[in-house]
C-alpha positions as CSV (number, residue, x, y, z in Angstrom):
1,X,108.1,79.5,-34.6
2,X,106.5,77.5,-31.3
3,X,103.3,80.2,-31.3
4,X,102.9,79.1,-35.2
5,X,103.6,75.3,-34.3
6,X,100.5,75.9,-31.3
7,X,98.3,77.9,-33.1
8,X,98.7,75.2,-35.9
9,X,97.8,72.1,-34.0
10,X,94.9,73.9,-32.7
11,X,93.6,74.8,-35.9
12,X,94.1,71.3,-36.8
13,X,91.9,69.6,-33.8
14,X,89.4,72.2,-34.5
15,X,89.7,71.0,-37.9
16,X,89.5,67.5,-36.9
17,X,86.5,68.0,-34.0
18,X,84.2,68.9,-37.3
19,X,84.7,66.4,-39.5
20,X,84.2,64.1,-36.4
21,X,81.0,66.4,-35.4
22,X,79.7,66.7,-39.3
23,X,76.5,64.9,-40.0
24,X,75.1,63.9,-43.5
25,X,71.5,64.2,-43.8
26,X,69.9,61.8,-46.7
27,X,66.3,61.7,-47.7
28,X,65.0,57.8,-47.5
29,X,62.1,55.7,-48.1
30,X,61.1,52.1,-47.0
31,X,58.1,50.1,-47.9
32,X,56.0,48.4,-45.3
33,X,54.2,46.2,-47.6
34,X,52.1,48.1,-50.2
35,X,52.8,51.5,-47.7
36,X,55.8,53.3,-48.4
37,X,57.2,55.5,-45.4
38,X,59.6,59.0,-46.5
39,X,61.6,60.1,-44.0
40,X,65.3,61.1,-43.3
41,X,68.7,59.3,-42.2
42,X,71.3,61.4,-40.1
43,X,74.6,59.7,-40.9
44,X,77.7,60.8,-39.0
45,X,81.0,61.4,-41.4
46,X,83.3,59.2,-40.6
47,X,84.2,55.3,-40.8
48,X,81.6,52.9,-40.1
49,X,80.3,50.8,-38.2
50,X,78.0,53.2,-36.3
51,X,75.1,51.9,-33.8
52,X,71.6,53.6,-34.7
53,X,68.3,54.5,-33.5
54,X,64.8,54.6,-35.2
55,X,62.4,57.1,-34.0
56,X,58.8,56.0,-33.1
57,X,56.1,58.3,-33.3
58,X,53.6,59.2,-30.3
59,X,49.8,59.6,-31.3
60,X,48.3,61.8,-33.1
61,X,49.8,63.5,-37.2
62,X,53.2,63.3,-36.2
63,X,56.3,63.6,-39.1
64,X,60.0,63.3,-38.7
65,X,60.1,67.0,-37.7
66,X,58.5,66.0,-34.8
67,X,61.9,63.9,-34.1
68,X,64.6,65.7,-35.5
69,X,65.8,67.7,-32.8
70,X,66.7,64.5,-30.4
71,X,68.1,62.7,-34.2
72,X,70.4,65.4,-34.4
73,X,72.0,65.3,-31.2
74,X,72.1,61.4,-31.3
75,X,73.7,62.0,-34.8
76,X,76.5,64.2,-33.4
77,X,77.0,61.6,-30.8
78,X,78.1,59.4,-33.7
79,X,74.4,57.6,-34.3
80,X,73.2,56.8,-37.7
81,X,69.6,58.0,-37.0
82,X,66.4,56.9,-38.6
83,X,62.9,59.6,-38.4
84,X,60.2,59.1,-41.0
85,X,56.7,60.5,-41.6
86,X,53.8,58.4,-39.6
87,X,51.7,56.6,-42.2
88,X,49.0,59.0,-43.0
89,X,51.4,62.1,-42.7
90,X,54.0,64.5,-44.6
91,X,55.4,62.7,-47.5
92,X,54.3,58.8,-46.5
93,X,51.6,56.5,-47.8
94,X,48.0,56.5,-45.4
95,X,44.8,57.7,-45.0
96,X,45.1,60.7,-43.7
97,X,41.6,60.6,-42.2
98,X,42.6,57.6,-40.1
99,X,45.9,58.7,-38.7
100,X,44.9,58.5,-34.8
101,X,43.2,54.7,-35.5
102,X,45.4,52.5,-37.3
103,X,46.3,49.4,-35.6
104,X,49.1,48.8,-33.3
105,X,50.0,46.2,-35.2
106,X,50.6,47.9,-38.7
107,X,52.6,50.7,-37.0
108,X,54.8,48.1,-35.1
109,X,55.1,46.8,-38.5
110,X,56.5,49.9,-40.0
111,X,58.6,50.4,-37.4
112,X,60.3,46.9,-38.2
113,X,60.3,47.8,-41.8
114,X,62.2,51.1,-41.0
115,X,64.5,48.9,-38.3
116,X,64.9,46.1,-41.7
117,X,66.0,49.2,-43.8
118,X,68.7,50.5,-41.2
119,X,70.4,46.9,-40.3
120,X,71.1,47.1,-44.7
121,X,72.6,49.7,-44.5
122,X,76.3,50.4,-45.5
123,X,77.7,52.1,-42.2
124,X,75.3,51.0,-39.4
125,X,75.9,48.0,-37.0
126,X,73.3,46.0,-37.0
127,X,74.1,44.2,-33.7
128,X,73.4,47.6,-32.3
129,X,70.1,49.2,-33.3
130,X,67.8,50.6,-30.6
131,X,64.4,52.6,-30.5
132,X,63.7,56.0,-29.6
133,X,60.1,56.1,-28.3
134,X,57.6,58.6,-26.5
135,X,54.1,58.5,-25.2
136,X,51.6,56.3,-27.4
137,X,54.7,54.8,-28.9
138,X,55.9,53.0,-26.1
139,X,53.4,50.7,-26.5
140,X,53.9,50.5,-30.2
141,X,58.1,49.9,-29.6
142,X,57.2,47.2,-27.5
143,X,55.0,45.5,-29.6
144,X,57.6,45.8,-32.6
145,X,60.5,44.6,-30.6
146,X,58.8,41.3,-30.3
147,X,58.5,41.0,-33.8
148,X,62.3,40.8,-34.7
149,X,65.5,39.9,-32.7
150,X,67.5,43.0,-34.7
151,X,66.7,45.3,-32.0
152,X,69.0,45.8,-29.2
153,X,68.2,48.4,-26.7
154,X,65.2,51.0,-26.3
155,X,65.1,54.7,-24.9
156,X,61.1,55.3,-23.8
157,X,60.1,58.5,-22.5
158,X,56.9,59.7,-21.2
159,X,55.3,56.1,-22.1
160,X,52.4,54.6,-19.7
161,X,53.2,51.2,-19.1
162,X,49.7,49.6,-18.9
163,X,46.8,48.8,-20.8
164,X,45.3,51.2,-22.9
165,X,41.9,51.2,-21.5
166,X,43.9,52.0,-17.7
167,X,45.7,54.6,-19.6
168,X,42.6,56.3,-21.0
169,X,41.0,55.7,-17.5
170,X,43.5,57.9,-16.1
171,X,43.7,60.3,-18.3
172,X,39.9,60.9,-18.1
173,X,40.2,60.7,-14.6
174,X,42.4,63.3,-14.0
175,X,41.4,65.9,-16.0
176,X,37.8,65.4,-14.9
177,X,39.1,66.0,-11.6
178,X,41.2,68.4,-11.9
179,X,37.4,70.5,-13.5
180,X,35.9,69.8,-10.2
181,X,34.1,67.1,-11.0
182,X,32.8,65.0,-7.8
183,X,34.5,61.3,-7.5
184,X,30.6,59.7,-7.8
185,X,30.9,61.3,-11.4
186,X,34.4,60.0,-12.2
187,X,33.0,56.7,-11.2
188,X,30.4,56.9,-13.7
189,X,32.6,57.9,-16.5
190,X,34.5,54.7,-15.4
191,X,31.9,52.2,-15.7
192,X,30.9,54.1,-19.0
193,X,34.2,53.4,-20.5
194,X,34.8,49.8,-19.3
195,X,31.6,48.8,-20.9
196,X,32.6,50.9,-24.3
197,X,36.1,49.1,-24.0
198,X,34.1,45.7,-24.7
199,X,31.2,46.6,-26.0
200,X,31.7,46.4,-30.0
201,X,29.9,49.5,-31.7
202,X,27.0,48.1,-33.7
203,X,24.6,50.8,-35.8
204,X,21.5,51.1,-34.7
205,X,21.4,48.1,-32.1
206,X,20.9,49.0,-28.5
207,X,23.4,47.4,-26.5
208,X,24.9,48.4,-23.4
209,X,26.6,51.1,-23.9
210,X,23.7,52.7,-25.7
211,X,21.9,52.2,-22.5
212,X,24.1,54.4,-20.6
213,X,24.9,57.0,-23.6
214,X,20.9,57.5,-22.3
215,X,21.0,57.4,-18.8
216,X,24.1,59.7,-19.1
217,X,23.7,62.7,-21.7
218,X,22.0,64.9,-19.8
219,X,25.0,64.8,-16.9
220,X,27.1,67.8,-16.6
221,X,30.1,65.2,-16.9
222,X,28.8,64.1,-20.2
223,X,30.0,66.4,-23.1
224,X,33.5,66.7,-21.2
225,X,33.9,63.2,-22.2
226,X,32.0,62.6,-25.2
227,X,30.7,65.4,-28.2
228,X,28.5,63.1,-29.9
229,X,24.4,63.4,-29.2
230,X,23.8,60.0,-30.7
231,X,25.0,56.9,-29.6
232,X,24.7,55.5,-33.3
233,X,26.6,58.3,-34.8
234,X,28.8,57.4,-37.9
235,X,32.1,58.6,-36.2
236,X,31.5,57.3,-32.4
237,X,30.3,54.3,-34.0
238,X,33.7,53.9,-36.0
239,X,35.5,55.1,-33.1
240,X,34.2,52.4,-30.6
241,X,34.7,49.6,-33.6
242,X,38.2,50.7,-33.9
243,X,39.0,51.3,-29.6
244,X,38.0,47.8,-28.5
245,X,40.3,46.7,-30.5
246,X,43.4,47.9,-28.4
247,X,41.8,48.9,-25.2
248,X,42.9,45.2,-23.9
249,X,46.9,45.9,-25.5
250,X,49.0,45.2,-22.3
251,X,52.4,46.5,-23.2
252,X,53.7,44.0,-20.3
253,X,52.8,40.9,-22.2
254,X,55.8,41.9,-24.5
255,X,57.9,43.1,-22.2
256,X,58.2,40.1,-20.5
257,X,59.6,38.7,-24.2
258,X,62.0,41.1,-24.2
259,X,65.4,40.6,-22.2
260,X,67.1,43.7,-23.9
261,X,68.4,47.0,-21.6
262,X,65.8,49.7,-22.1
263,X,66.4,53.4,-20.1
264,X,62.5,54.8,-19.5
265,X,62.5,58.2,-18.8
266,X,59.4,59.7,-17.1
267,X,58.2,63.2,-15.7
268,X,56.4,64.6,-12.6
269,X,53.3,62.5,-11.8
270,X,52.2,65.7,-10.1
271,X,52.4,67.3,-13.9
272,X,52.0,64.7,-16.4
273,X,48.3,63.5,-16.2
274,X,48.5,62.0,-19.7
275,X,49.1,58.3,-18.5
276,X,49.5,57.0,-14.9
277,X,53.1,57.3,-14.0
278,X,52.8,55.9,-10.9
279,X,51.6,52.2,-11.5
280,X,53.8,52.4,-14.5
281,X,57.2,53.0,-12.5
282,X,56.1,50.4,-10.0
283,X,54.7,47.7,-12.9
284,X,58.5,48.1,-14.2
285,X,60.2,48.2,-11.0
286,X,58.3,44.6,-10.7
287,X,60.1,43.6,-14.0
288,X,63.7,45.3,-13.5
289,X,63.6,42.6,-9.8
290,X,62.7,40.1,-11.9
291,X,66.2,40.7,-14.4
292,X,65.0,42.8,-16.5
293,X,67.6,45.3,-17.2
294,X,65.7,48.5,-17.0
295,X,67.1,52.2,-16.0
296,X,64.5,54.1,-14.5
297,X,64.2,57.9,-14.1
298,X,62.3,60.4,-13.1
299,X,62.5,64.2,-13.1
300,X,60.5,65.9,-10.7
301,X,59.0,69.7,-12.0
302,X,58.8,67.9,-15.6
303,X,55.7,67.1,-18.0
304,X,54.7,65.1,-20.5
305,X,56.9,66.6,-22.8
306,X,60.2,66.6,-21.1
307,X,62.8,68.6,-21.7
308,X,66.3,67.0,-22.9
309,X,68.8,68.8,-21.1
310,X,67.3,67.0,-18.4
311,X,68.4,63.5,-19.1
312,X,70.8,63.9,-22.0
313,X,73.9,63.1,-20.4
314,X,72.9,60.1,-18.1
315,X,71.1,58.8,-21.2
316,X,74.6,59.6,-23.1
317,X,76.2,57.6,-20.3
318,X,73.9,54.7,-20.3
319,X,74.0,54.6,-24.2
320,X,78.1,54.6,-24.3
321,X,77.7,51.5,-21.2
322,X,75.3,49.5,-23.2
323,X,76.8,49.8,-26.5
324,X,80.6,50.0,-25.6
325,X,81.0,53.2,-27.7
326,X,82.8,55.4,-26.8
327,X,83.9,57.5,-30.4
328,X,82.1,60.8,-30.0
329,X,82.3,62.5,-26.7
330,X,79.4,64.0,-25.4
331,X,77.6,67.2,-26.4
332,X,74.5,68.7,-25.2
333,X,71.6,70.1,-27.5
């Protein structure tokens, strides 16, 4: 009789551990003015309120599959979790020919739309919403957070944390470098792009970054940095129109606004040459002494893409600190 009695309260924890693990997974859209934005919610089972998390895409055609490994686990950590379709992608609203240009702006508004949609929502608790950002959209998260006072805290992984034009800078940089290229030549791809950074694209009117597009093409540094032949091709010329209007967007700016906790996550400077981890750690180190309540790590042997089991567990820990939930105990991916 005490075996059946054992084995009976085991089944029934068992039993109870799933219903607590279950997720529901609903298809959702919001509307961003005339845009409207398909994507999915993960809702735990269970009684409400639960905090939650919106995804924020990096660049590039990315859709909620790009997300919903790191929704699910937040879901089974007892998140309501919002990942949608970048405008111009899967099943949302866009030109689709325009996906890497659209302005900071309109994707930090659809970000706010998406955050507006969760905080109506039956089960979540709207006093506890957060972003989930990475690369390109760290800049974007920062820029939306200023434009509403729902959000609460942000996870940011693999983010640079300077302007774009340093960003692109480095990036440039670093690859050219890593090809052999001499530093004299790096310098010149330098002063190339800090005059195309402010130089607005004008067709067929020499200006001065036409004057170097001529002094430059024939230098073996040239087509690893640009494809085009002709400075007053259609593309490069919409390209340039388009990239002086965010290569002055200083993330900073709005993180100075901000006073909520944010937990940045960052790989091996050594490995990531996508963005300049370096100045980035120490531009927020300058912030965190200044109050800013920052978490700041690192994982050395890591990318640009880092891998979860990584930091899943401190960010588990920092999440249940700075949201005083403690309902669903942890569980890795």
């Amino acid at each position: 009789m005490k075996v059946k009695i054992k084995y009976l309260i085991i089944f029934l924890i068992v039993i109870s551990t799933q219903n607590i693990y279950a997720i529901r997974k609903v298809k959702v859209s919001f509307k961003n003015r005339d845009i409207t934005l398909a994507g999915t919610l993960y809702i735990p089972k269970g009684d409400g309120l639960f905090p939650a998390v919106i995804f924020v895409h990096g660049s590039g055609p990315e859709t909620r599959n790009n997300s919903s490994y790191s929704a699910k686990w937040l879901a089974s950590l007892g998140y309501v979790v919002l990942i949608y379709d970048k405008r111009g992608t899967g099943e949302s609203d866009g030109d689709k020919k325009t996906i890497s240009r659209f302005s900071f702006d309109n994707l930090a508004n659809d970000v706010v739309s998406g955050v507006n949609f969760l905080s109506k929502r039956e089960k979540v608790d709207k006093k506890k919403i957060g972003i989930h950002a990475a690369s390109q959209g760290g800049w974007v998260a920062a820029l939306a957070t200023s434009k509403t006072n729902l959000i609460s805290f942000m996870i940011v992984k693999a983010a640079s944390v300077t302007t774009v034009e340093e960003d692109r800078i480095f990036e440039r940089s670093s690859r050219l470098r890593e090809e052999g290229f001499l530093e004299k030549e790096i310098l010149e791809v330098k002063e190339m792009q800090l005059v195309e950074a402010k130089t607005v694209a004008r067709d067929k009117q020499p200006d001065s970054f036409t004057r170097l597009f001529e002094e430059n093409k024939n230098k073996a540094w040239f087509k690893r940095v640009y494809t085009y032949t002709n400075p007053f091709d259609p593309e490069l010329v919409y390209y340039r129109k388009w990239y002086t209007t965010i290569a002055n967007f200083n993330p900073i700016s709005y993180l100075e606004q901000i006073k909520i906790p944010i937990f940045w996550i960052f790989g091996d400077s050594n490995l990531d040459k996508l963005g300049p981890i370096e100045q980035s750690i120490s531009n927020l180190e300058r912030l965190k002494q200044e109050g800013k309540p920052y978490t700041i790590v690192q994982y050395k042997g890591e990318g640009h893409n880092i891998k979860e089991k990584k930091y899943e567990h401190r960010l588990y820990q920092w999440l249940c600190k700075i949201n005083d939930y403690h309902t669903y105990k942890f569980k890795r991916h």
